[in-house]
N, C-alpha and C positions, 0 to 999 in steps of 0.2 A: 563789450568788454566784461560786464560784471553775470554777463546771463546765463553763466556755469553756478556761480552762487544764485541767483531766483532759482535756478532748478531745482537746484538742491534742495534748499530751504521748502520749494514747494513739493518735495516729494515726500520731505519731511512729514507738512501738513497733513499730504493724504494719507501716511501713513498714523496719524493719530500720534504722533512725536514729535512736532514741533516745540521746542522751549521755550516759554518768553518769561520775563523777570516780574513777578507778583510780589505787592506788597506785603507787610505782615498783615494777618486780620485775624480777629478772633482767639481763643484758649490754644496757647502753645504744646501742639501734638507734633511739630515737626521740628522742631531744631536740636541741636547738640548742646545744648545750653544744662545736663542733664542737672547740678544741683544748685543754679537756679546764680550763679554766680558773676554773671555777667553785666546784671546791673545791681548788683551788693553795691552798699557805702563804706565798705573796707576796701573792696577793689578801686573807688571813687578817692577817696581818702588817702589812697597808701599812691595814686597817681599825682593830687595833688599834693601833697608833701612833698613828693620826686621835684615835683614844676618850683615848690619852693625854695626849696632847698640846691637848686638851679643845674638840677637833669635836663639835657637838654632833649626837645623833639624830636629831633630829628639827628640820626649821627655822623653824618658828613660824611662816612665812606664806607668803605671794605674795612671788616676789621684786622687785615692786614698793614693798611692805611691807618688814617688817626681814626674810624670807626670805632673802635675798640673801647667802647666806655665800662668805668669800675662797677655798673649794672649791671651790663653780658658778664662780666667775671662773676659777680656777687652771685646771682641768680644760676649760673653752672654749676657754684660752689656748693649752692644749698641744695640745687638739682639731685648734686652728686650724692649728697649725705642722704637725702630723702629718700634717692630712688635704688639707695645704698650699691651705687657701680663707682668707680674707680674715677670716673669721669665722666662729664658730658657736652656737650655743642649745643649752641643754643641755636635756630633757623628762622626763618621769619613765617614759617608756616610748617604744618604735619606735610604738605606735600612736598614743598622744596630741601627735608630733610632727606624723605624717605627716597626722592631721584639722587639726591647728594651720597646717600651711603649705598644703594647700587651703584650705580655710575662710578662708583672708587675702590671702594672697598673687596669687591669679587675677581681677583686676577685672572689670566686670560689661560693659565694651565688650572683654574679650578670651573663649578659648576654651581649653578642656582638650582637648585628644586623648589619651586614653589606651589603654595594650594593655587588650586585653578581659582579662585575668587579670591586670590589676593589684593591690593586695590589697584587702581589704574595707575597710580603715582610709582607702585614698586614695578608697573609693567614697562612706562616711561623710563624710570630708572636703568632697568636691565636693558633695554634699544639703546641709549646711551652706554653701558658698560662694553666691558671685552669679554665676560666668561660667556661658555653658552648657556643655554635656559631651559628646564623641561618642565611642565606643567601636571600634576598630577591630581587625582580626584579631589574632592572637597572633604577636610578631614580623614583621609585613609592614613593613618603612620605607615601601615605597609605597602603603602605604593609609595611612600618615600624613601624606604628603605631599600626597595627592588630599584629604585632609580637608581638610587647611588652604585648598588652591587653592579647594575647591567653598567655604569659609566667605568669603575672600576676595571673590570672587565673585558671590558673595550680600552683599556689602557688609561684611564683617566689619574695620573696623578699628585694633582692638585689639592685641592682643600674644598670640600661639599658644604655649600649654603642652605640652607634650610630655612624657606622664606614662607610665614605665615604672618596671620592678624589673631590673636586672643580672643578678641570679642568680633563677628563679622556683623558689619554697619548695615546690612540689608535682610538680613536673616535672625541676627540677636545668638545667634549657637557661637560654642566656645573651641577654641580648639583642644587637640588634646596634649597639652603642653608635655606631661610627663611623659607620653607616649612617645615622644617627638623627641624633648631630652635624651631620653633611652637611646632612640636612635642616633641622636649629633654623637653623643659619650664614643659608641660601638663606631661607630665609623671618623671619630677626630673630623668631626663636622660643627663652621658655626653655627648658629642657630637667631636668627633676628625676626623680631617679635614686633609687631605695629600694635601697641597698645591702646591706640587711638579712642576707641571705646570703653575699654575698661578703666584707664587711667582715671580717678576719683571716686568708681564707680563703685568696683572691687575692691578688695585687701586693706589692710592695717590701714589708715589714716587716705585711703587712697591710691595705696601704692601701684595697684592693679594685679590681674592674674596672673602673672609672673613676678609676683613678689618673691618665691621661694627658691629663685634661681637669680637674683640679683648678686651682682658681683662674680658671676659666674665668668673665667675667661673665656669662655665660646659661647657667650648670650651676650646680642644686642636687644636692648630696645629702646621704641622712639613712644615716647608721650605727648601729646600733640596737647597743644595749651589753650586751642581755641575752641574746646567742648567742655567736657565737663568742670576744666579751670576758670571759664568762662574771657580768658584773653587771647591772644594771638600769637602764634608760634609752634614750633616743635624743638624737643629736645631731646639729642640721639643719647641713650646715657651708653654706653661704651669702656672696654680698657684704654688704658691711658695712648698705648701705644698706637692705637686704632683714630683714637681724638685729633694726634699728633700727623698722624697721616691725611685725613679730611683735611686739617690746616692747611696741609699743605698742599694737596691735589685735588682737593671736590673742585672743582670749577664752577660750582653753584656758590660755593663758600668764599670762593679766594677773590673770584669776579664781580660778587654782589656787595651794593650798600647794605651795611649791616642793621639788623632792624632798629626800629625806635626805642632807647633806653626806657623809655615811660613805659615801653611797652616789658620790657625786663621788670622794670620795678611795679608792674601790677601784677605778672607771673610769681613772681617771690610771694608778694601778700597773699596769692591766692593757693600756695603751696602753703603759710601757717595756716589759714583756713581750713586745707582736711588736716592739719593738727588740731588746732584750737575749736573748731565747728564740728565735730560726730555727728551731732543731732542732722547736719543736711543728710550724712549717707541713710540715717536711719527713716527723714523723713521720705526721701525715694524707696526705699525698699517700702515700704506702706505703702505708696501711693502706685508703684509695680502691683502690689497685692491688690489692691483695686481695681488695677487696669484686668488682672486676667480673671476674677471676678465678673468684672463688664464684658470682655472680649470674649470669655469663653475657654481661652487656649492658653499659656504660658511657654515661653522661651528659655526662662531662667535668666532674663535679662531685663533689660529696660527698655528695651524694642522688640516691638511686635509687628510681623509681617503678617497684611492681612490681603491672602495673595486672592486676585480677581481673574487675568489671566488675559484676556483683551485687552490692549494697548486703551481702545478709545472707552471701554467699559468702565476702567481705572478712573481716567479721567473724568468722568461724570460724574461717578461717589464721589470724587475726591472736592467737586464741586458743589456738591450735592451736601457733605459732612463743614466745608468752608461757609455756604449757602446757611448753615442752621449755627453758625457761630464756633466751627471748629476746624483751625487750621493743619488741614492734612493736605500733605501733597502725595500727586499721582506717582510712583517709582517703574521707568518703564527701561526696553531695550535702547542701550546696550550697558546701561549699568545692570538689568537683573537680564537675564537669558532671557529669550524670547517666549512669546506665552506665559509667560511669570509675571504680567505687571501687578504691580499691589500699590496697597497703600501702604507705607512705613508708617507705622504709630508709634512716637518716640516720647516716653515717660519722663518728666520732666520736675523739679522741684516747683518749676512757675504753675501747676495745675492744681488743684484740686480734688476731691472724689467726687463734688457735684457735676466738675466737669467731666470727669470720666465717666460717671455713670451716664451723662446724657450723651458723650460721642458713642457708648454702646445701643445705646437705643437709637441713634440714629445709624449705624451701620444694618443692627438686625431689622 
């Protein structure tokens, strides 16, 4: 009965893609943890307060139900002034946000254009939604502008989505936001933006690379809480009107226990943190500057893909760099295209330059 999955699994192996769950070891080259905020004593601090001040753990429902605690509000509120949009929803994850706002938001007389390396969560999304879906090059503005004209055209007319990521989690390149605005403006297209990497990284206090278009009403975006904020969660910041409608029809939102208030009240504190704390974003850019120093190459980011190209060649270094005290993991198909396996080197406040220097000598 089970010996469809042994197959699987084992052909996995022979292909040099098998997954299995590794602990942590060694100087933090892999995690999203980017300004080091995840085990801070303000994040610790601002949870225990929560616990004392009698937040509860766990929220008993939907927060359509009694889920609904004055945390999720608080923490939307300040979401909202911070990532300065009109409104936002708070999720229990960047990915059960980013299914929740396809899944609802794109009607079935309108259309998705998305970069072809969007993330997996906005692909799941869009298989759940009603609009249809066209995929176009990686960063091209004008292949998204041709999409929409050839939908047009073809009698399309609905309202054109413009789905990319700011910063992309496997590559470290940016998109080309104002390119992209240009185009939503010209064709009354919205435009949703997965901030997931930039959020804390990028811009004023944080805000990320789409700060200059906040509050725009044809821009979403989602800030995902459990990287560079160091907690857990996503936050779609949105028009109100748009907020109002997830409430009512995401079916990830209406159906789901709402997250853990504690886990609101450590997102909050870690929101005054890139107010109150600069010094984290300036010590990542230093420690960026050392990485490409060591590496050789620069992204303009705080990941660096150091692409190998064999599925099982990936894995060796990757072993090989964990083996000498530096936790890198392998990035193989079908998260990067085939022949593209690498290692993701991801720049972290938890490192050092002594450790950077030595994971470059142990690559070269």
């Amino acid at each position: 009965m089970l010996h469809f999955y042994r197959e699987d699994l084992a052909r996995l192996d022979a292909a040099d893609r098998l997954r299995t769950l590794r602990p942590r070891t060694g100087a933090d080259f892999a995690s999203n943890d980017y300004l080091g905020l995840a085990a801070s004593p303000r994040l610790r601090d601002a949870v225990a307060a929560a616990l004392d001040r009698g937040v509860g753990i766990g929220s008993g429902g939907s927060r359509l139900l009694r889920g609904n605690d004055p945390e999720h509000e608080a923490l939307e509120a300040e979401a909202a002034a911070h990532f300065g949009s009109e409104a936002a929803l708070f999720f229990a994850n960047g990915y059960a946000a980013n299914v929740a706002a396809f899944a609802t938001l794109p009607q079935p007389d309108d259309i998705v254009v998305h970069d072809a390396l969007v993330h997996a969560s906005a692909h799941d999304g869009m298989r759940l939604g009603r609009a249809p879906r066209v995929s176009v090059p990686h960063n091209d503005a004008a292949a998204f502008e041709d999409a929409i004209r050839r939908w047009r055209a073809e009698g399309g007319r609905g309202t054109p989505w413009i789905a990319v990521e700011s910063l992309y989690g496997m590559d470290g390149d940016r998109a080309p936001l104002a390119d992209l605005v240009a185009v939503a403006d010209r064709h009354q297209a919205m435009l949703l933006i997965d901030e997931a990497h930039a959020t804390g990284v990028f811009g004023g206090a944080g805000r990320g690379l789409a700060e200059a278009l906040h509050g725009a009403d044809n821009v979403v975006t989602l800030h995902t809480c459990g990287k560079a904020l160091g907690a857990e969660g996503g936050l779609l910041c949105v028009p109100r009107v748009l907020r109002d409608m997830l409430v009512n029809r995401a079916r990830g939102f209406v159906f789901s226990t709402a997250p853990s208030p504690l886990m609101a009240a450590a997102v909050r504190e870690a929101l005054r943190c890139l107010v109150d704390e600069p010094g984290r974003q300036a010590r990542l850019w230093a420690l960026v500057a050392a990485a490409e120093r060591a590496l050789g190459f620069s992204t303009g980011s705080q990941l660096f893909p150091v692409i190998v190209g064999a599925d099982g060649a990936a894995v060796a270094l990757a072993d090989r760099c964990q083996a000498a005290g530096y936790d890198v993991r392998a990035i193989r198909p079908p998260t990067v295209a085939a022949g593209t396996a690498r290692l993701r080197v991801s720049i972290t406040c938890n490192l050092d330059e002594a450790a950077i220097a030595g994971l470059g000598e142990v690559l070269r």
